[in-house]
RORO-230232 format. One line per 2 residues: number of its first residue (from 1); their letters; for each residue x, y, z of N, C-alpha, C. Coordinates in steps of 0.1 Angstrom, whole numbers, plus 2048, in hexadecimal, padded with zeros to 3 digits. Layout:
BEGIN
NUM	a	X:Y:Z:X:Y:Z:X:Y:Z  ... .
END
This chain:
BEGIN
1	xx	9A3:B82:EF9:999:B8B:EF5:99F:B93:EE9  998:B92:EDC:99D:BA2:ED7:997:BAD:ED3 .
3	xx	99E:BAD:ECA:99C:BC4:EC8:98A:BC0:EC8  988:BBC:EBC:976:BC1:EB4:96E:BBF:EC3 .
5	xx	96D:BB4:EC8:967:BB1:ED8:969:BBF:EE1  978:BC4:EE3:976:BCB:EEC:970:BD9:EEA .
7	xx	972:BDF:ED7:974:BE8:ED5:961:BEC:ED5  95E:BDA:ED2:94E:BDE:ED0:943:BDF:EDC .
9	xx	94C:BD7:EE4:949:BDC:EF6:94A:BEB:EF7  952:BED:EF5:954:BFF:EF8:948:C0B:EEF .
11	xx	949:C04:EE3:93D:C0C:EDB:92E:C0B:EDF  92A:C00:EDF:91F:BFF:EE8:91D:C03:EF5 .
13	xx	92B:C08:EFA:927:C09:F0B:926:C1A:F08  92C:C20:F03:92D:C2D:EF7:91E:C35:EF3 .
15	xx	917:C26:EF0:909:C25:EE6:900:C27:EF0  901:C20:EFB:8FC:C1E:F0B:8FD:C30:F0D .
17	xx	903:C37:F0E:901:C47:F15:8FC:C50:F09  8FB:C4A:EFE:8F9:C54:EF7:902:C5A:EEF .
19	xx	90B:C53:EEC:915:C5C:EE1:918:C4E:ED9  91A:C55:ECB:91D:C4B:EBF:927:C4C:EBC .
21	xx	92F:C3F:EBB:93F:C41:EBA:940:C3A:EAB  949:C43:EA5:94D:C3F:E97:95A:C37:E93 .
23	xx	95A:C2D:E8D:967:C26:E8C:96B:C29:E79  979:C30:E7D:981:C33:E75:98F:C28:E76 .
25	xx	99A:C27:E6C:9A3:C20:E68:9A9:C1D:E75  9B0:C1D:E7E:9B5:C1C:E8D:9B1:C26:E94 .
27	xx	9A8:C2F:E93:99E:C38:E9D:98F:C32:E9D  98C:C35:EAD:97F:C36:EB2:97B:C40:EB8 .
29	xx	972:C49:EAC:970:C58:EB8:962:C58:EB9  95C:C63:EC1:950:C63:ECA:950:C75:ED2 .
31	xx	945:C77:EC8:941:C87:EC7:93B:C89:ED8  93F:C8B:EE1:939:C8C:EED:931:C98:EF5 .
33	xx	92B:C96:EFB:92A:CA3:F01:931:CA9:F0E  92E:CB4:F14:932:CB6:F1E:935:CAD:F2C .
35	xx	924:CA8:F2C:91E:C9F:F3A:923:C92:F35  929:C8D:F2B:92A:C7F:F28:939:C7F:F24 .
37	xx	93F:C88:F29:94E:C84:F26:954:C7C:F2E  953:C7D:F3F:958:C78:F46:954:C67:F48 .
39	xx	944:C68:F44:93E:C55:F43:947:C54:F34  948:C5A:F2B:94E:C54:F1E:95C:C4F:F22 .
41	xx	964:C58:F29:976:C52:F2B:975:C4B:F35  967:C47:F3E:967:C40:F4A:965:C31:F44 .
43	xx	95E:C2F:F39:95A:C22:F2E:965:C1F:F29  96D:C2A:F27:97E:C24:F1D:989:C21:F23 .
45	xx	989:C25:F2F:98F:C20:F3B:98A:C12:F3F  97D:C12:F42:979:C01:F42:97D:BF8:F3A .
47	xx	97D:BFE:F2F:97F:BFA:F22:98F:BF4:F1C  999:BF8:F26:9A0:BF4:F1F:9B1:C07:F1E .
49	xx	9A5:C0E:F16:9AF:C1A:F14:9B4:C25:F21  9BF:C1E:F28:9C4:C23:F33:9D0:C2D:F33 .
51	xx	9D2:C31:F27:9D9:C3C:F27:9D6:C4B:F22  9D1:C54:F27:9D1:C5F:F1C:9DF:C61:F16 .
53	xx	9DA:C65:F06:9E5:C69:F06:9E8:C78:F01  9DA:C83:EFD:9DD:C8E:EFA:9D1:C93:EFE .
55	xx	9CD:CA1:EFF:9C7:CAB:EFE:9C8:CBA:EFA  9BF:CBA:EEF:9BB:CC2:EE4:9B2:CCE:EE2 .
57	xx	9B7:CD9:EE1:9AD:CE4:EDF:9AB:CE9:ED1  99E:CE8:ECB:99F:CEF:EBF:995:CFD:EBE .
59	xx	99A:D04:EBA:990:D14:EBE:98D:D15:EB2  97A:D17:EB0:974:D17:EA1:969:D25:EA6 .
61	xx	975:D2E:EA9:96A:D3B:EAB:95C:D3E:E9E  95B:D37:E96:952:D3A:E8D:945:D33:E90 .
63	xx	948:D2A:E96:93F:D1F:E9D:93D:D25:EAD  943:D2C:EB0:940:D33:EBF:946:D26:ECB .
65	xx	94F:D1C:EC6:951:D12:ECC:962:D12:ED0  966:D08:EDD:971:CFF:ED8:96E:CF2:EDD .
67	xx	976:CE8:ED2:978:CDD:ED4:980:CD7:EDC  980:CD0:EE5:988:CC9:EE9:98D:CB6:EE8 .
69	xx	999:CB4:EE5:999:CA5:EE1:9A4:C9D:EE8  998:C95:EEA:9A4:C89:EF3:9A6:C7F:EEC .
71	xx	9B4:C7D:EEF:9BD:C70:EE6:9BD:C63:EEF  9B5:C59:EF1:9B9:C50:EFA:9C0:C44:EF3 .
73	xx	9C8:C3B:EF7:9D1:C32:EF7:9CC:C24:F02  9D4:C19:EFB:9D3:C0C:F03:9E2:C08:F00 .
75	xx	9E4:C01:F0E:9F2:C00:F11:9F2:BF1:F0A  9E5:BE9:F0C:9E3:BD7:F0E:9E6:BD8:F00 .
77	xx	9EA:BCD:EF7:9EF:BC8:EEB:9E3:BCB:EE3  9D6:BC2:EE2:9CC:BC1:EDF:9C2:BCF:EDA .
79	xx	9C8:BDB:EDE:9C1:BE7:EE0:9CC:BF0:EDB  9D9:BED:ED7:9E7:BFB:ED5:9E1:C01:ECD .
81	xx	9D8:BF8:EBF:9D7:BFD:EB0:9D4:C06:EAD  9C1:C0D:EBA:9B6:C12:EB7:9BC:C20:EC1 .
83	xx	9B9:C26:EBD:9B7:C36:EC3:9AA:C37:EC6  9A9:C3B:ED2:999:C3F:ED5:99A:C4E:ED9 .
85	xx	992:C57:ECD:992:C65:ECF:984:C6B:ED4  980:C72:EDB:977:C7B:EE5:978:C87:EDF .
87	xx	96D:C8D:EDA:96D:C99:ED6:961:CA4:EDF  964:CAA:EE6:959:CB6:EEE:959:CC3:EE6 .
89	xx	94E:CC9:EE6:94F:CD6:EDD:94A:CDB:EEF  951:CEB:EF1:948:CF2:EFD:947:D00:EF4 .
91	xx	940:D09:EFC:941:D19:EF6:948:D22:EF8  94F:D26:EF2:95B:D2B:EEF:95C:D37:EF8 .
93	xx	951:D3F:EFA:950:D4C:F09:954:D48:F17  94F:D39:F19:950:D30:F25:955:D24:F24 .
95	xx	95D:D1D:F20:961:D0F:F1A:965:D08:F2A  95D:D03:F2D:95F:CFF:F3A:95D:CEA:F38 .
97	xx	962:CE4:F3A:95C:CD8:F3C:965:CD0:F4D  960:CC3:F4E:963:CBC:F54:96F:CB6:F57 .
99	xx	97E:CB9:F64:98A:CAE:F60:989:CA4:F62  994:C9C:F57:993:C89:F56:99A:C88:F62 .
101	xx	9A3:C91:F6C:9B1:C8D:F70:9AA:C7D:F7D  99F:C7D:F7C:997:C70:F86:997:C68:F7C .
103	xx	99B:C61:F73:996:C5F:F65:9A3:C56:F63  9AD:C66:F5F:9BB:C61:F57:9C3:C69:F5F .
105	xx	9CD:C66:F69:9CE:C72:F72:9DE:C78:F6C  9E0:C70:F5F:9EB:C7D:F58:9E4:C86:F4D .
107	xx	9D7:C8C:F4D:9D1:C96:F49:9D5:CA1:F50  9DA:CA0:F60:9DE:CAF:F65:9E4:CB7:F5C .
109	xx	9ED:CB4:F59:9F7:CBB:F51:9F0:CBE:F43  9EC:CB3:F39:9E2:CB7:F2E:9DB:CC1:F2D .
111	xx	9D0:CC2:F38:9C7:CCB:F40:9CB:CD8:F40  9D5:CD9:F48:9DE:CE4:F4A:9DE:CED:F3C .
113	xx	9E7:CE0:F33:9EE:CED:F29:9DE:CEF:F1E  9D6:CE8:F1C:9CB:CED:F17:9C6:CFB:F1C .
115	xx	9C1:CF5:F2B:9BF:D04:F31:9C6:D13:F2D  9D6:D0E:F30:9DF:D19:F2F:9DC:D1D:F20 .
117	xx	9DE:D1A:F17:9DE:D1B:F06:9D0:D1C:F03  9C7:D1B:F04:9B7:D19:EFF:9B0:D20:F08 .
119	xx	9AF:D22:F17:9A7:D29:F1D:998:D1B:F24  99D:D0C:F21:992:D08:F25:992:D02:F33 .
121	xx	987:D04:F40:988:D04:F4D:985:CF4:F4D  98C:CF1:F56:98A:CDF:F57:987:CDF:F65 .
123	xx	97B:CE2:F65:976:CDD:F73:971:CD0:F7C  97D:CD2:F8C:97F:CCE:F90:990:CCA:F93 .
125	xx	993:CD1:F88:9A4:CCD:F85:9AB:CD0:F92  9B6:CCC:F9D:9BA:CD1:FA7:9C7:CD9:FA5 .
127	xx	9C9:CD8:F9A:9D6:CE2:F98:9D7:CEC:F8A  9C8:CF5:F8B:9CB:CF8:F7E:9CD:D08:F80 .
129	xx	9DF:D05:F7A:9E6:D12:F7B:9EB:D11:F6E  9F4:D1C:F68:9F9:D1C:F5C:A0A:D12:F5C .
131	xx	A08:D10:F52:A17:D03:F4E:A1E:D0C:F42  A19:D0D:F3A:A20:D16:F2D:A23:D22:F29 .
133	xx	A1B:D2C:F31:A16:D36:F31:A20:D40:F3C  A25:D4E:F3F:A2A:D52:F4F:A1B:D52:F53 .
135	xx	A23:D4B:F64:A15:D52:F6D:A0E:D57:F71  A13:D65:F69:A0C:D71:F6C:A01:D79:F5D .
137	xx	A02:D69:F55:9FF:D6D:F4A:9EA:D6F:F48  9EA:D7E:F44:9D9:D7E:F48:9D4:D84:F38 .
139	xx	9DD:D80:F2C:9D7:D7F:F1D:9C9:D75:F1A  9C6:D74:F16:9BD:D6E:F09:9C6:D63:F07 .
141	xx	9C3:D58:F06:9CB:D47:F04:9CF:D49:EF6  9DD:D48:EFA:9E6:D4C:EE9:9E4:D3B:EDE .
143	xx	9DB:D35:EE0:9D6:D2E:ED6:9CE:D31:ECD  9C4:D39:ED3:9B2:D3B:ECD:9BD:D43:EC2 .
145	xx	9AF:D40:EB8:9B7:D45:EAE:9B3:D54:EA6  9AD:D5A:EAF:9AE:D6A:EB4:9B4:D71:EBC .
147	xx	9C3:D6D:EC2:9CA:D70:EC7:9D3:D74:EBF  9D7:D84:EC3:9E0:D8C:EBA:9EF:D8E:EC1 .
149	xx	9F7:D88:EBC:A05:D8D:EC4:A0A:D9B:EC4  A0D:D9F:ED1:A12:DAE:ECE:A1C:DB1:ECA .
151	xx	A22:DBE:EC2:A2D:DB9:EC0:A36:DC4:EC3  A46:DC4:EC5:A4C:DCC:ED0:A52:DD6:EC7 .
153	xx	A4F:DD7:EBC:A59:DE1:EB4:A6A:DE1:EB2  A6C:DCF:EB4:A7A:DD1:EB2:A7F:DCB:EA5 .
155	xx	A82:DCF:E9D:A87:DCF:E8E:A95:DCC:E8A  A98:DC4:E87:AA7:DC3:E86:AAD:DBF:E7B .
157	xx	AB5:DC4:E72:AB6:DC6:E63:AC4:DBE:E61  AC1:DB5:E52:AC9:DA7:E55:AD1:DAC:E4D .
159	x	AE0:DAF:E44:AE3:DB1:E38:AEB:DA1:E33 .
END
């Protein structure tokens, strides 16, 4: 079997829910929504891309949004080339979407440090506590990029 067969299986099955996937140079991304993220990585999974390999928060307070982006991977020969990326926008007051960890179940940890750093709730997640962050930490997610560091007043003079 190769790549164009499989990758065009996956687009059409893509095309089938409702989202249009764009092919760029070794990427295949696919602007998704909320309710169609989990059928989208459930198709890429069928499909072939059985590894996540990242998740991505990007904060565009101007837009009232964040993004979130998934990096998926294939382990099979035929599939290493192509990156298949997922992009979800939620609203940035409430960024709440759906976890892959039934999906890709090394997203726990992904999940996690998104949450921890970004503020976005991955519901259903079974372990979502902080990884990067202390765990007593109750700031504003030191990603968003209206997050102001405080600072301690200590000054220290180099000669």
């Amino acid at each position: 079997m190769n790549t164009g067969s499989r990758l065009e299986r996956l687009e059409k099955g893509l095309r089938d829910i409702g989202l249009e996937p764009v092919k760029a140079p070794g990427v295949l991304r696919v602007d998704a929504q909320p309710e169609s993220l989990v059928p989208a990585a459930r198709l890429a999974v069928e499909h072939g891309y059985d590894h996540l390999a990242s998740v991505e928060g990007i904060d565009w307070p101007s837009e009232g949004v964040i993004e979130v982006i998934y990096h998926a991977e294939s382990y099979d020969e035929d599939l290493r080339g192509t990156l298949l990326e997922i992009r979800v926008k939620v609203p940035r007051d409430e960024p709440r979407l759906p976890s892959l960890i039934e999906v890709w179940p090394n997203a726990l940890f992904l999940e996690r440090e998104t949450w921890d750093l970004m503020g976005v709730v991955f519901e259903g997640h079974p372990e979502l506590r902080r990884l990067l962050m202390p765990p007593d930490w109750d700031g504003p997610p030191p990603l968003r990029k209206d997050f102001k560091v405080k600072t301690e007043g200590v000054f220290v003079n180099v000669e």
